[in-house]
KOLPA-502319 format. One line per field, with one value per residue (C-alpha): residue number from 1; residue in three letters; x, y, z. Coordinates in Angstrom, 3 decimals. Example, Ala and Ser with C-alpha at 12.3 -4.5 7.8 and 13.67 -1.06 7.14 Angstrom:
KOLPA-502319
pos <- [1	2]
code <- [Ala	Ser]
X <- [12.300	13.670]
Y <- [-4.500	-1.060]
Z <- [7.800	7.140]
end
This chain:
KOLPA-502319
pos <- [1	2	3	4	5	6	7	8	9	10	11	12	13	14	15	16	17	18	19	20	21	22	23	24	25	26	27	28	29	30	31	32	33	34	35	36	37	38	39	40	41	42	43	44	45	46	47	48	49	50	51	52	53	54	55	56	57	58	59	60	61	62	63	64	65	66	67	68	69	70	71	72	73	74	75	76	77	78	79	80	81	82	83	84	85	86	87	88	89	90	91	92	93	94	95	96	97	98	99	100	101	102	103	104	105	106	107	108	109	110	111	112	113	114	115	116	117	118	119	120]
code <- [Unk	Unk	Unk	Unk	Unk	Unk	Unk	Unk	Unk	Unk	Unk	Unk	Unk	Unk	Unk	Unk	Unk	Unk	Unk	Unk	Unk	Unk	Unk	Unk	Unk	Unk	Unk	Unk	Unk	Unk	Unk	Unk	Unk	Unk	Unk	Unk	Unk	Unk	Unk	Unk	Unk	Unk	Unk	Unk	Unk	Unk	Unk	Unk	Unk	Unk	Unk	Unk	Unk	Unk	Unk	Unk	Unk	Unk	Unk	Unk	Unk	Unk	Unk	Unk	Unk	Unk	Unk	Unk	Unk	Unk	Unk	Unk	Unk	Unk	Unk	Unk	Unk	Unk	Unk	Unk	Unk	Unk	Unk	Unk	Unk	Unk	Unk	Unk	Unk	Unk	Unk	Unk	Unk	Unk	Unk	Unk	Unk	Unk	Unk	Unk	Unk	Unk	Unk	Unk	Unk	Unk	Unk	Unk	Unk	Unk	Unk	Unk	Unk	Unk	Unk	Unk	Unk	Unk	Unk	Unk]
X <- [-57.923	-57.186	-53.935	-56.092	-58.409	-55.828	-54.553	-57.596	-57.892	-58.571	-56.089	-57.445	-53.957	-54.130	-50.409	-51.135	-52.568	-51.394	-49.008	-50.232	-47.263	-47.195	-45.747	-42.076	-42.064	-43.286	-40.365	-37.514	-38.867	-38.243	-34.913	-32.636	-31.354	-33.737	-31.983	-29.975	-30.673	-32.435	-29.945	-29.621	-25.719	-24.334	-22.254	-19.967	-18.704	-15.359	-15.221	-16.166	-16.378	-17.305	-18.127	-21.739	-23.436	-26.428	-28.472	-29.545	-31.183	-30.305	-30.034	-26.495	-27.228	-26.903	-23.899	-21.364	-21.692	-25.440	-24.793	-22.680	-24.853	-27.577	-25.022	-23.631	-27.149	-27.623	-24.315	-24.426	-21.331	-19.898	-20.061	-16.781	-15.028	-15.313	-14.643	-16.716	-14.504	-15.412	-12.834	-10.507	-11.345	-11.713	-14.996	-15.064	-17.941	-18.527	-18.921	-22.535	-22.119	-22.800	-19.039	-17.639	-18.883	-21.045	-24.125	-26.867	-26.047	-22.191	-20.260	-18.958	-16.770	-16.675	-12.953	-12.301	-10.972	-7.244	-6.614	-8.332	-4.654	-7.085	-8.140	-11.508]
Y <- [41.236	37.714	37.082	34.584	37.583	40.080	38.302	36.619	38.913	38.175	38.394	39.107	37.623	34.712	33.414	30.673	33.344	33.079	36.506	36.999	36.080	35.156	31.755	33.109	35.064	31.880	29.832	32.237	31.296	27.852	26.437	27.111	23.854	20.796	18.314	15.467	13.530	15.441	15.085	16.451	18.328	19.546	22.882	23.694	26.912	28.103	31.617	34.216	32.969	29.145	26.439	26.864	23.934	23.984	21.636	22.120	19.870	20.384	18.593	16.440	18.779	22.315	24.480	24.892	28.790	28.853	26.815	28.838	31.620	30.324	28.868	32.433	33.884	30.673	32.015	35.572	35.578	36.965	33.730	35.295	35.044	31.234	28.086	24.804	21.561	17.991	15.620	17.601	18.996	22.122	22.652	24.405	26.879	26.085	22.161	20.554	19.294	15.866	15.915	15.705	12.273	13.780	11.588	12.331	13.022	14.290	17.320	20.088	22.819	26.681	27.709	30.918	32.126	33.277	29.791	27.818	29.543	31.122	34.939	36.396]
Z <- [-45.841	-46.335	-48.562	-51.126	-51.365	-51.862	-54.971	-56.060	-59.688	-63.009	-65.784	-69.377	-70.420	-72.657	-72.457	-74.928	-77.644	-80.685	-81.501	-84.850	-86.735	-90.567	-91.368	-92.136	-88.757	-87.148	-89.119	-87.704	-83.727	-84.355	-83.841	-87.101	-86.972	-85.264	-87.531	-85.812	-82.902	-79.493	-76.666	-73.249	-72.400	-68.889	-69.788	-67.107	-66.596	-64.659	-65.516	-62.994	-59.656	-58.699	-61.064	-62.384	-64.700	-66.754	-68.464	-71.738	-74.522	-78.467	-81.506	-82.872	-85.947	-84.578	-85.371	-82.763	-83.277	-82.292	-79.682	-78.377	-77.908	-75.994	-73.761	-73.414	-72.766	-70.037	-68.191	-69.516	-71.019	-74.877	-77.041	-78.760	-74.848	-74.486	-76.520	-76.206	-74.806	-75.350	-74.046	-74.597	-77.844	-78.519	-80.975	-83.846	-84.405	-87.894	-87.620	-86.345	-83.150	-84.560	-85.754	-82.591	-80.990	-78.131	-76.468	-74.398	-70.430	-71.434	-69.637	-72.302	-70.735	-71.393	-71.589	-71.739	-75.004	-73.893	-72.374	-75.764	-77.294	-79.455	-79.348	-79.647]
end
């Protein structure tokens, strides 16, 4: 059997079907906060073994908190064991990230909470 043929089914799957939602199902999908300007961030992570870095793009209006917690799920990590850095600034998970002066293309590093001086 040839290995086109092998694999050459059909899939009743419609990926782009819509999931039945009502609108205030739909609303809680969307981002909670796509206020602010779109930018694009390098995280860069130390903890655990090697230095891993990963690109993700959010808006200057998004909480630091919420933030935080897709970057955990991105390095699968607690959001309560790190702290976001930028330059040497620690961020504060209640402020937007517009607060703290970031632009598009910048590095923001995961420290780990006991180093941050502050605990989980």
């Amino acid at each position: 059997m040839d290995f086109d043929e092998e694999y050459d089914e059909d899939f009743d799957e419609d990926l782009d079907e819509d999931l039945n939602l009502d609108e205030s199902e739909k609303l809680k999908i969307k981002s909670p906060n796509d206020t602010g300007k779109k930018i694009a961030l390098y995280f860069i992570s130390t903890i655990g073994p090697g230095e891993k870095k990963q690109k993700l793009v959010v808006y200057t209006g998004n909480i630091v908190g919420q933030i935080k917690e897709t970057v955990g799920n991105l390095f699968a990590l607690n959001p309560s064991d790190f702290h976001l850095s930028h330059g040497g600034i620690t961020l504060d998970e209640n402020n937007p990230l517009s607060e703290y002066n970031v632009k598009d293309g910048d590095d923001l590093l995961l420290i780990p909470a006991s180093i941050a001086g502050k605990s989980p």
